[in-house]
Jmol script that loads the backbone (N, CA, C; Angstrom):
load data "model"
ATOM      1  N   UNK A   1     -20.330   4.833 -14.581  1.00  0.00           N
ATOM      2  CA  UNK A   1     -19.557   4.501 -13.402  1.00  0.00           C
ATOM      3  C   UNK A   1     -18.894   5.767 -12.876  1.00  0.00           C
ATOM      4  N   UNK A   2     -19.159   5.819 -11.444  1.00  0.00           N
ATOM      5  CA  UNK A   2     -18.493   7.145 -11.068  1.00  0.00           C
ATOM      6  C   UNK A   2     -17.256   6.953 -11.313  1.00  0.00           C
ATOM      7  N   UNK A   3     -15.855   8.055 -10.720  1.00  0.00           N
ATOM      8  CA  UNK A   3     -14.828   7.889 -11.080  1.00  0.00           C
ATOM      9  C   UNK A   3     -13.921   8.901 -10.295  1.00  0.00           C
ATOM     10  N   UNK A   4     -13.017   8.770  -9.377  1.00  0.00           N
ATOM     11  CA  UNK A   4     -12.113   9.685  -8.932  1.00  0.00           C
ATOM     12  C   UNK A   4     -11.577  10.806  -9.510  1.00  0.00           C
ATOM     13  N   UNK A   5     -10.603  11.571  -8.566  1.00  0.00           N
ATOM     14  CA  UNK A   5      -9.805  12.622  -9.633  1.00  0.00           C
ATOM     15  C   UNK A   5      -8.839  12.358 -10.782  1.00  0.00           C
ATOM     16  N   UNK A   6      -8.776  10.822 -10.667  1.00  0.00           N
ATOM     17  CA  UNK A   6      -7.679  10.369 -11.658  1.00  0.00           C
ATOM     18  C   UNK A   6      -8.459   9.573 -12.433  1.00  0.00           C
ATOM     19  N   UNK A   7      -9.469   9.785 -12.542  1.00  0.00           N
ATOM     20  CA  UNK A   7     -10.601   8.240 -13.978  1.00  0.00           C
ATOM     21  C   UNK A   7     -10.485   7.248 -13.430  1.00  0.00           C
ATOM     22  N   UNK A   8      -9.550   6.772 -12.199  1.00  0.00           N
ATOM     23  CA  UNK A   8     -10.410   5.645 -12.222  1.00  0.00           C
ATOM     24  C   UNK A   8     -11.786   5.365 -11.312  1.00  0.00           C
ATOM     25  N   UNK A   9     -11.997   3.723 -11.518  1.00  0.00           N
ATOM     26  CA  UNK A   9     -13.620   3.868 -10.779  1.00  0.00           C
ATOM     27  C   UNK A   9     -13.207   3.796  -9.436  1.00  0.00           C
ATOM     28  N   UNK A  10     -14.339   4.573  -8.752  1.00  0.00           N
ATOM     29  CA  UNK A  10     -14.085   4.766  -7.446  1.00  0.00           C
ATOM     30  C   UNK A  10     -14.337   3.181  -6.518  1.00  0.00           C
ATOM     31  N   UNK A  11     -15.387   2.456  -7.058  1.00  0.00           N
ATOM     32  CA  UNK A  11     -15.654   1.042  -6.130  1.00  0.00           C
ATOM     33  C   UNK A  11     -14.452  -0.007  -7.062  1.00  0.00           C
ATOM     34  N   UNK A  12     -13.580  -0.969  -6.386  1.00  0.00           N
ATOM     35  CA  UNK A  12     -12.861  -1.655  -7.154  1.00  0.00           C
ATOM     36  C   UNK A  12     -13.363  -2.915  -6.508  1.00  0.00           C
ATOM     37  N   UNK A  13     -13.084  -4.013  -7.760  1.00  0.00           N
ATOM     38  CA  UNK A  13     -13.192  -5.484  -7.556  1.00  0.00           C
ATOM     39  C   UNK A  13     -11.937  -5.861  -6.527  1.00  0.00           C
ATOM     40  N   UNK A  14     -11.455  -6.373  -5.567  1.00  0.00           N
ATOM     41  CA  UNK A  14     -10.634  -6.900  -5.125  1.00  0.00           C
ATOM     42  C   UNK A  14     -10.131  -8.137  -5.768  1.00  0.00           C
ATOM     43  N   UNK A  15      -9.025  -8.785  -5.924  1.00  0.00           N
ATOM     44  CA  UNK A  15      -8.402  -9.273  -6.911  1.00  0.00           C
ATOM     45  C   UNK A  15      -7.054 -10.165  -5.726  1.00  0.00           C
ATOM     46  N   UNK A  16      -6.914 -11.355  -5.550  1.00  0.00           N
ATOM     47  CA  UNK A  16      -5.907 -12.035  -4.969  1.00  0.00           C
ATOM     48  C   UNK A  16      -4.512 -12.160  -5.997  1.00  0.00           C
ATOM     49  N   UNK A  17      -3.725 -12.072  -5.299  1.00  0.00           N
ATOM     50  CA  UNK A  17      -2.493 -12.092  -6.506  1.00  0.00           C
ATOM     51  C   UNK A  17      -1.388 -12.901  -5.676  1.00  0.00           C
ATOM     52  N   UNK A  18      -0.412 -13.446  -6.075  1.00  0.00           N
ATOM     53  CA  UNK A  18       0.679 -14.021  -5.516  1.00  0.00           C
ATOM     54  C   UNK A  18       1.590 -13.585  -5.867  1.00  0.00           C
ATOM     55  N   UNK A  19       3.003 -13.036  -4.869  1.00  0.00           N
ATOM     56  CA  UNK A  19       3.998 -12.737  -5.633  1.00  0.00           C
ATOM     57  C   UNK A  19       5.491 -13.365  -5.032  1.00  0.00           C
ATOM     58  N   UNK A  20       6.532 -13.279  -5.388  1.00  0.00           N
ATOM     59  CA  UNK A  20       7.570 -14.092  -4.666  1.00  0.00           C
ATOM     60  C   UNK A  20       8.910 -12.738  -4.680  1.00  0.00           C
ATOM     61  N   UNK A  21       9.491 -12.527  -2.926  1.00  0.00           N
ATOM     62  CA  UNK A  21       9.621 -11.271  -2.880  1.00  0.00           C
ATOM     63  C   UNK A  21      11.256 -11.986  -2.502  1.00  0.00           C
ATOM     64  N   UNK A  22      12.058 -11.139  -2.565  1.00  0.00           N
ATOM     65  CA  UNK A  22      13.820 -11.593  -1.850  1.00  0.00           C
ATOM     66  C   UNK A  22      13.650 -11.829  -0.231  1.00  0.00           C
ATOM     67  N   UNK A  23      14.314 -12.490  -0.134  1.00  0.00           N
ATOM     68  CA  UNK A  23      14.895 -13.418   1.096  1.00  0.00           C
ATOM     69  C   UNK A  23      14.593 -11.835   2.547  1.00  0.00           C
ATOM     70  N   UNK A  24      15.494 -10.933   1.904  1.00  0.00           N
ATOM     71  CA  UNK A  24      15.806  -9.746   2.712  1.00  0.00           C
ATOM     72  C   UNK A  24      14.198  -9.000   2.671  1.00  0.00           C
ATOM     73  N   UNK A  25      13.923  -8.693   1.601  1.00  0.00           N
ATOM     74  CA  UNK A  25      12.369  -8.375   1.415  1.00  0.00           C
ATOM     75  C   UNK A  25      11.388  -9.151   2.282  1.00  0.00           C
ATOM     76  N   UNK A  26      11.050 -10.371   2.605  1.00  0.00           N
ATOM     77  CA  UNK A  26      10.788 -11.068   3.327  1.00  0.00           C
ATOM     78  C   UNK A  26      10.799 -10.804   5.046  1.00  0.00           C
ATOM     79  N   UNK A  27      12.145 -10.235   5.062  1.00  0.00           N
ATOM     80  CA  UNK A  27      12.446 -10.269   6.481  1.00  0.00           C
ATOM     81  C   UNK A  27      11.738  -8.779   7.026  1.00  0.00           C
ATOM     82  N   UNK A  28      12.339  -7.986   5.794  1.00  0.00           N
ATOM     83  CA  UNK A  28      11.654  -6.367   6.086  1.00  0.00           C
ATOM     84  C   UNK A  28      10.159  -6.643   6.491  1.00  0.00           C
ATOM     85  N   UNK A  29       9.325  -7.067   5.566  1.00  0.00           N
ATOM     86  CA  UNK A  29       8.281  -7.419   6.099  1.00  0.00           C
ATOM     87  C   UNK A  29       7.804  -8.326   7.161  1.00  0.00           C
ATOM     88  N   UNK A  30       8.407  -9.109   7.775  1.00  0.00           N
ATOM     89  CA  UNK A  30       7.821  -9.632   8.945  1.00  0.00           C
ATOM     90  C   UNK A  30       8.535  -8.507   9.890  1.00  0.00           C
ATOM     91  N   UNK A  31       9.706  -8.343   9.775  1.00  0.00           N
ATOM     92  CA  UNK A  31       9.842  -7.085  11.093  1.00  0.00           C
ATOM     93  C   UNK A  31       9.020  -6.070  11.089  1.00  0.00           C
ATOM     94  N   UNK A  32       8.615  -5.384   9.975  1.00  0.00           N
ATOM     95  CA  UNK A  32       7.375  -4.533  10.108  1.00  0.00           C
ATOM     96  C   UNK A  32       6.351  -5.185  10.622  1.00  0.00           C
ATOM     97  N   UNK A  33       5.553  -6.578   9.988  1.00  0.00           N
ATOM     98  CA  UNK A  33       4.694  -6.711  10.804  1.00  0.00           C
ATOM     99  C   UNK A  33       4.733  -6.803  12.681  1.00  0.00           C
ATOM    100  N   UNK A  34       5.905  -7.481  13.241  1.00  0.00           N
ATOM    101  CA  UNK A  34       6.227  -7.146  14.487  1.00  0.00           C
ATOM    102  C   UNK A  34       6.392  -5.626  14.941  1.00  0.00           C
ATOM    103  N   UNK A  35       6.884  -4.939  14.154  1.00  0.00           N
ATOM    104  CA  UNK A  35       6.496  -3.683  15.363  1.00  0.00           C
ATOM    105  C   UNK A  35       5.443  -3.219  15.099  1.00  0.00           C
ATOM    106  N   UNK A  36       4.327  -2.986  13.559  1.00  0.00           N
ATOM    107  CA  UNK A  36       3.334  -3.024  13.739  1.00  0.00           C
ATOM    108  C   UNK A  36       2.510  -3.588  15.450  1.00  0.00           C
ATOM    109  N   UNK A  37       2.699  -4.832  15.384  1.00  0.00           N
ATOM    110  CA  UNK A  37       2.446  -5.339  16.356  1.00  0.00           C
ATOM    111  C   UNK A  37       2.606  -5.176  17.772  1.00  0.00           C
ATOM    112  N   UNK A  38       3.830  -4.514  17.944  1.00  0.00           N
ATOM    113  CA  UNK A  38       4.193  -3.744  19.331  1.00  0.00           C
ATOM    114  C   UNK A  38       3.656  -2.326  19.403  1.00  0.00           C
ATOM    115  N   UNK A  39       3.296  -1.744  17.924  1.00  0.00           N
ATOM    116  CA  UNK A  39       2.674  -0.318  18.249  1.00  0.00           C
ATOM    117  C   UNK A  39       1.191  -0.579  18.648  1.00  0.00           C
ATOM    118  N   UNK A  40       0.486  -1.299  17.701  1.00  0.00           N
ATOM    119  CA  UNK A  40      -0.764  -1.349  17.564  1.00  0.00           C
ATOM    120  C   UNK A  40      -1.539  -2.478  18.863  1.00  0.00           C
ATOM    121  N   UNK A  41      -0.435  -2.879  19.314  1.00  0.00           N
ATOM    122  CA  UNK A  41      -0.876  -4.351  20.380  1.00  0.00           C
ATOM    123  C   UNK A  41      -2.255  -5.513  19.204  1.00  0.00           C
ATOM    124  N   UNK A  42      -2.146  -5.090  18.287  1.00  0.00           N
ATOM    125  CA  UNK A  42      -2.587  -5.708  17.114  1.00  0.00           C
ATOM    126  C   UNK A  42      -1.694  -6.774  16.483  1.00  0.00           C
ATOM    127  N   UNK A  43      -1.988  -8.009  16.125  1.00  0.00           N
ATOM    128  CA  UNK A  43      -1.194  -9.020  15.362  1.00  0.00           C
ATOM    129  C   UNK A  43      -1.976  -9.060  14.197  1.00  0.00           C
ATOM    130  N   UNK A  44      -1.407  -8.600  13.460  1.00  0.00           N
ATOM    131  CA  UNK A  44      -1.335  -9.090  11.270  1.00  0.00           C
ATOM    132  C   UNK A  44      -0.433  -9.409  10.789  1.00  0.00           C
ATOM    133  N   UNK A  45      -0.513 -10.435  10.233  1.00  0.00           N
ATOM    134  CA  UNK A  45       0.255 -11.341   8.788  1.00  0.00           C
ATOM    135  C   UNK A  45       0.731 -10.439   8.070  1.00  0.00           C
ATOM    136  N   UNK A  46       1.747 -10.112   7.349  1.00  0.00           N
ATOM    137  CA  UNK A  46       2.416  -9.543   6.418  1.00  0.00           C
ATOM    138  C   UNK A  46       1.349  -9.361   5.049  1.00  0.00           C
ATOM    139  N   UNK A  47       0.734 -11.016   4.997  1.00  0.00           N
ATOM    140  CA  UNK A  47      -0.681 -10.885   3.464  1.00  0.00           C
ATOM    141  C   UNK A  47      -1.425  -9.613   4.192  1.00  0.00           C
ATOM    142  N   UNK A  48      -1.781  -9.561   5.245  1.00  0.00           N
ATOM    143  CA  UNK A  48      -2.644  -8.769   5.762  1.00  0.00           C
ATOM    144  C   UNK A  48      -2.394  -7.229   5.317  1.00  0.00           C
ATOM    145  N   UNK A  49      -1.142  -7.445   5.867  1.00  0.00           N
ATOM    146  CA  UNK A  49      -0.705  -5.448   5.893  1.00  0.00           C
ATOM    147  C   UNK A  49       0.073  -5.326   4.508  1.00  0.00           C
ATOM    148  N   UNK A  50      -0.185  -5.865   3.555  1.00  0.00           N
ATOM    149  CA  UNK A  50       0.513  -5.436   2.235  1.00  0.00           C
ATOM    150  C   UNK A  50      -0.385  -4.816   1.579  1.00  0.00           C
ATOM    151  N   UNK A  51      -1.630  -5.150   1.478  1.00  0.00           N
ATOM    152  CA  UNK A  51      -2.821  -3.700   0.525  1.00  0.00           C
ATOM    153  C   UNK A  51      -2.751  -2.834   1.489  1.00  0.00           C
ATOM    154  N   UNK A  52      -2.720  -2.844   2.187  1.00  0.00           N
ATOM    155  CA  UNK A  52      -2.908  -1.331   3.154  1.00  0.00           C
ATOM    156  C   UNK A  52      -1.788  -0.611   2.977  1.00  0.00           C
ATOM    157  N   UNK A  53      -0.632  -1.248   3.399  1.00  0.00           N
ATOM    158  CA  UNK A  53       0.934  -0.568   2.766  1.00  0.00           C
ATOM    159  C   UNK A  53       0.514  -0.190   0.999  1.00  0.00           C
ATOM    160  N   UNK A  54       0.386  -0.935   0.293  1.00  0.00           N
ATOM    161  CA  UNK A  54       0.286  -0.876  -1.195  1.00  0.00           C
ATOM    162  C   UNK A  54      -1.128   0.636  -1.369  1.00  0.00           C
ATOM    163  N   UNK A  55      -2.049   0.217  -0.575  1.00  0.00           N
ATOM    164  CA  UNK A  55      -3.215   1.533  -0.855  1.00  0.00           C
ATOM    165  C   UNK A  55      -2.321   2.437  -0.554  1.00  0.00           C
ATOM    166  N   UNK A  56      -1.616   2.785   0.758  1.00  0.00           N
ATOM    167  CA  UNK A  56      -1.364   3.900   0.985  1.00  0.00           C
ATOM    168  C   UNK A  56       0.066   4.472   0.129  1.00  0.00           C
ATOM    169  N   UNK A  57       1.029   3.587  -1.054  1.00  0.00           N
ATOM    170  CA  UNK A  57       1.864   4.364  -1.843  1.00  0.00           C
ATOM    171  C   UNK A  57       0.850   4.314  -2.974  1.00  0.00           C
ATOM    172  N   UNK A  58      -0.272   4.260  -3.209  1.00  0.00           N
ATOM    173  CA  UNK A  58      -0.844   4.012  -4.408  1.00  0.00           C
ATOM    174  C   UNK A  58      -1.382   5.717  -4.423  1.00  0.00           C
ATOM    175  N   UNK A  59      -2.148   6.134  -2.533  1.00  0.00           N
ATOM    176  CA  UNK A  59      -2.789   7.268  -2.484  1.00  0.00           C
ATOM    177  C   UNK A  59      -1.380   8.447  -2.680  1.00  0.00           C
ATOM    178  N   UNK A  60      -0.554   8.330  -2.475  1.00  0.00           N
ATOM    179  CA  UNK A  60       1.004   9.534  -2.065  1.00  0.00           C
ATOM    180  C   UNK A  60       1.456   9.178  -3.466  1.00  0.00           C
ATOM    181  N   UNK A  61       1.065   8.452  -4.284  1.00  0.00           N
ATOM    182  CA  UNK A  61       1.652   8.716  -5.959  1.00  0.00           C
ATOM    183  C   UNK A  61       0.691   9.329  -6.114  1.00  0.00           C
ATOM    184  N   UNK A  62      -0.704   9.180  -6.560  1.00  0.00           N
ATOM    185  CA  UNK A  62      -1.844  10.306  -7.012  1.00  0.00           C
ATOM    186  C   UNK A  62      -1.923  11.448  -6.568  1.00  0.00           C
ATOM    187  N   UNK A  63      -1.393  11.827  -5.128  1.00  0.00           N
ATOM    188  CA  UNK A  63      -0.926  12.930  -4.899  1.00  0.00           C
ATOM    189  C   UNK A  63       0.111  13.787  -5.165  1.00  0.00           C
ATOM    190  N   UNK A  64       1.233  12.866  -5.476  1.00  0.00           N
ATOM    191  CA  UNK A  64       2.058  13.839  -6.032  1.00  0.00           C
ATOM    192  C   UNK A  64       1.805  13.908  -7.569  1.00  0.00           C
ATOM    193  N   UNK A  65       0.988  13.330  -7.918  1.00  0.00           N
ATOM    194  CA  UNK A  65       0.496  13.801  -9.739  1.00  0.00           C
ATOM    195  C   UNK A  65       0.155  15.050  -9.369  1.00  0.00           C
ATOM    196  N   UNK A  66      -0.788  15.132  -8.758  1.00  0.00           N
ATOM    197  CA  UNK A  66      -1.909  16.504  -8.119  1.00  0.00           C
ATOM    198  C   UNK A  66      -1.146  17.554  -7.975  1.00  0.00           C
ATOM    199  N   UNK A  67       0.451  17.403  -7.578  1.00  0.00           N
ATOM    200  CA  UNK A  67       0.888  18.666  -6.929  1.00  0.00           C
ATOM    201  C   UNK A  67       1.556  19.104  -8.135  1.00  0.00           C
ATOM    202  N   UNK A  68       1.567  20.585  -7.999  1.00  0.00           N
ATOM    203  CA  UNK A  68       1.904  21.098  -9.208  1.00  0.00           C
ATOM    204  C   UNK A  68       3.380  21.462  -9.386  1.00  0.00           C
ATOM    205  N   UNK A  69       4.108  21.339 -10.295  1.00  0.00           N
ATOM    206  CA  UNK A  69       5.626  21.141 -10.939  1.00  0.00           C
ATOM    207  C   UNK A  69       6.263  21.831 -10.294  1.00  0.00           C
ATOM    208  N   UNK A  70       7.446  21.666  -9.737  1.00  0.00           N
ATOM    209  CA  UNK A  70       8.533  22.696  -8.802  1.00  0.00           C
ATOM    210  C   UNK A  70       9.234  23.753 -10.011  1.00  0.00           C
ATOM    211  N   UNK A  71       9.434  24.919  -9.486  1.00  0.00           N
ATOM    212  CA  UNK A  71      10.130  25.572 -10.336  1.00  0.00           C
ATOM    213  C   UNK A  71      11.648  25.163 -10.531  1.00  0.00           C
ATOM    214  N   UNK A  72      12.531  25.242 -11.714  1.00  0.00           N
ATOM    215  CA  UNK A  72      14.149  24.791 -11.456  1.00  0.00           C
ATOM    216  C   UNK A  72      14.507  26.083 -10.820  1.00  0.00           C
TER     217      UNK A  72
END
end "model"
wireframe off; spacefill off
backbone 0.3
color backbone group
């Protein structure tokens, strides 16, 4: 199986999950999805735009593995 810069495999199974988020958490996310929505003139569901939010802190953690140690 091929494999990225970090081992894992590069093709992934997609996987449904359920989770139950705070009241306020909740709200953050539908207001994001609304201005999403006013930027993009695009309408998505919050289910919608949470792997894409989630891919993209998943890609900016593997990157900062990558970057190399600050001096003190």
């Amino acid at each position: 199986m091929k494999r990225n810069n970090h081992g894992q495999p590069k093709t992934r199974t997609l996987s449904k999950i359920t989770i139950n988020v705070s009241a306020s958490l909740n709200q953050a996310l539908q207001d994001y999805a609304t201005l999403y929505r006013q930027a993009d003139a695009e309408s998505e569901s919050v289910a919608e735009l949470i792997p894409f939010m989630l891919a993209e802190a998943e890609e900016r953690y593997y990157a900062m593995l990558d970057e190399p140690a600050m001096a003190a």
